[in-house]
C-alpha positions, 0 to 999 in steps of 0.5 A: 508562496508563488513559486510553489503554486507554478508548475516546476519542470522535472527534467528526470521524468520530462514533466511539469508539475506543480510543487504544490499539487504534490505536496499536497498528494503526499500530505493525503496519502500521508494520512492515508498510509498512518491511518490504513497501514498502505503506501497510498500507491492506489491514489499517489500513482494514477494523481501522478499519471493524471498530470502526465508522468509517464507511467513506468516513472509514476511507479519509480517515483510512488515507491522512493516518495513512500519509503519516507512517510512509511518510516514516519508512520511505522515509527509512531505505530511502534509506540502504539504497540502495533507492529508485529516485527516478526511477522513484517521481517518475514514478509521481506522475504518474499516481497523483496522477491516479487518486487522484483518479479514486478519491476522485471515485468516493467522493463518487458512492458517498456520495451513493447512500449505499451506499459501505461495501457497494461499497468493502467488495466492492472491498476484498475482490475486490482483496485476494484476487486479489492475494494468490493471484497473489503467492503463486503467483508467489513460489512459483514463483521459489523453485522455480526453480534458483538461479545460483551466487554469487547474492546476497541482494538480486539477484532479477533472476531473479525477473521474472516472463514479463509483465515480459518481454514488457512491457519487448518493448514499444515505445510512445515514449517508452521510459525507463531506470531504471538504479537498477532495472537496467532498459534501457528501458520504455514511459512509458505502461506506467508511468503505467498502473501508477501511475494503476490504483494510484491509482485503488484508493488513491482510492476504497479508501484508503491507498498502494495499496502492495497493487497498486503494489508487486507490479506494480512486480515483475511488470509492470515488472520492479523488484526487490523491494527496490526496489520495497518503497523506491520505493512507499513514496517514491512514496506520501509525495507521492501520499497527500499529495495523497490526504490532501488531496483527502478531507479537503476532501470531509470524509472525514479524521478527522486526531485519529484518524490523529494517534494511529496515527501514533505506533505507525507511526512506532516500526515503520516503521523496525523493518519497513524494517531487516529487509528486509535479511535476507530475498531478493526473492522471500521478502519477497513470498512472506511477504506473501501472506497479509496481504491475506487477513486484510483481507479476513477483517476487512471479509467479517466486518463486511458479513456480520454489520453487527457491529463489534469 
């Protein structure tokens, strides 16, 4: 066990880090990822740039790592019943698309060499305004009176007044979802949801699951718990692709992503058991904060130029 409590050097990215430290993040964002449908990139990547990878490799290396725990987790919420296939199938689309749109904005920032200021910014800009929204949302719905015989799983209630005006839209072609008890919506407004999500995942690492998963709930309507089995299905094909495209731009430390992966794996399946026992709107309300830690851990780097 020594061994793992040493620092390893991870000669593909230059850095030197403990086995155990990242066992240990994957095992969290593990948890994580099952439990709110997110690739955990708002916790892993700034966990990784605060112990000095550089932050191009960080956004690499967090999307090969979650491509694993993502098949682990959307296995487990397909016996649940929550995953919307047609749904996750048609966001490839567009996401594969900002990805790389993403990762092109990354190879732009290495050659200005100033990518961990501005991606760290983004970081930061993007975790705060998702937290607040979510939180102030989730708040909401709790607080609104709950109907009769509601059952735990049914946040139908919970749609938020954008949702409803966007599923007003009528830009041909329109689709039904009938796993996410949707009628119709636009295929644009679709594809314009995966591609944003994309683009973060691209050019700030991970699944985007950050964005994706509450603008599936708030722009299109997507119950939570379809939401959370849908991204994380959605992000097994479009982290691949993003894994894929970084690695031939030499941004993946796969030794790195390889020791992650085996804490992930162990807390994909413990997250995803447990979105059982919670109502939609309680599962984003707990979310909330979690970006917020993210953004504590990269406003710490940028501002001190220390590393754990």
């Amino acid at each position: 066990m020594d061994f793992l409590l040493q620092p390893m050097d991870f000669f593909i990215s230059g850095t030197h880090i403990s086995p155990l430290y990242l066992m240990g993040i994957g095992f969290v964002v593990g948890i994580l990822g099952g439990f709110f449908g997110v690739g955990g990139s708002f916790l892993a990547g700034p966990a990784l740039f605060a112990v000095g990878m550089p932050m191009n490799y960080v956004v690499g290396t967090d999307l090969a790592h979650i491509v694993g725990k993502s098949i682990v987790a959307a296995a487990k919420h397909r016996t649940l019943g929550n995953v919307d296939f047609k749904l996750g199938m048609i966001m490839v689309i567009g996401t594969i698309a900002g990805v790389e749109t993403g990762a092109q904005g990354i190879q732009r920032l290495k050659r200005l060499h100033n990518v961990d200021l501005v991606v760290g910014i983004g970081f930061i800009i993007v975790l705060v305004s998702i937290s607040a929204f979510v939180a102030w949302e989730s708040w909401r719905t709790l607080k609104m009176p709950k109907k009769p015989g509601k059952q735990l799983k049914e946040d139908r209630t919970s749609f938020s007044s954008l949702s409803k005006r966007v599923h007003l839209l009528h830009l041909p072609p329109m689709i039904s979802l009938p796993n996410s008890g949707i009628d119709g919506v636009s295929l644009w407004v679709i594809l314009a949801v995966a591609y944003v999500g994309g683009v973060m995942s691209g050019l700030l690492g991970g699944g985007a699951g950050y964005i994706r998963m509450p603008s599936m709930v708030f722009i299109l309507g997507v119950p939570t718990h379809v939401a959370v089995g849908t991204d994380l299905f959605e992000i097994i094909i479009s982290a691949s692709y993003g894994t894929l495209t970084h690695a031939v731009k030499g941004n993946v430390d796969i030794l790195v992503a390889l020791v992650m992966h085996t804490g992930a794996a162990v807390g994909a399946q413990i997250g995803a058991t447990m979105t059982e026992n919670f109502s939609g709107p309680r599962i984003r309300l707990a979310f909330a904060p979690l970006p917020l830690i993210g953004a504590g851990l990269v406003i710490y780097s940028l501002m001190t130029g220390h590393h754990f």
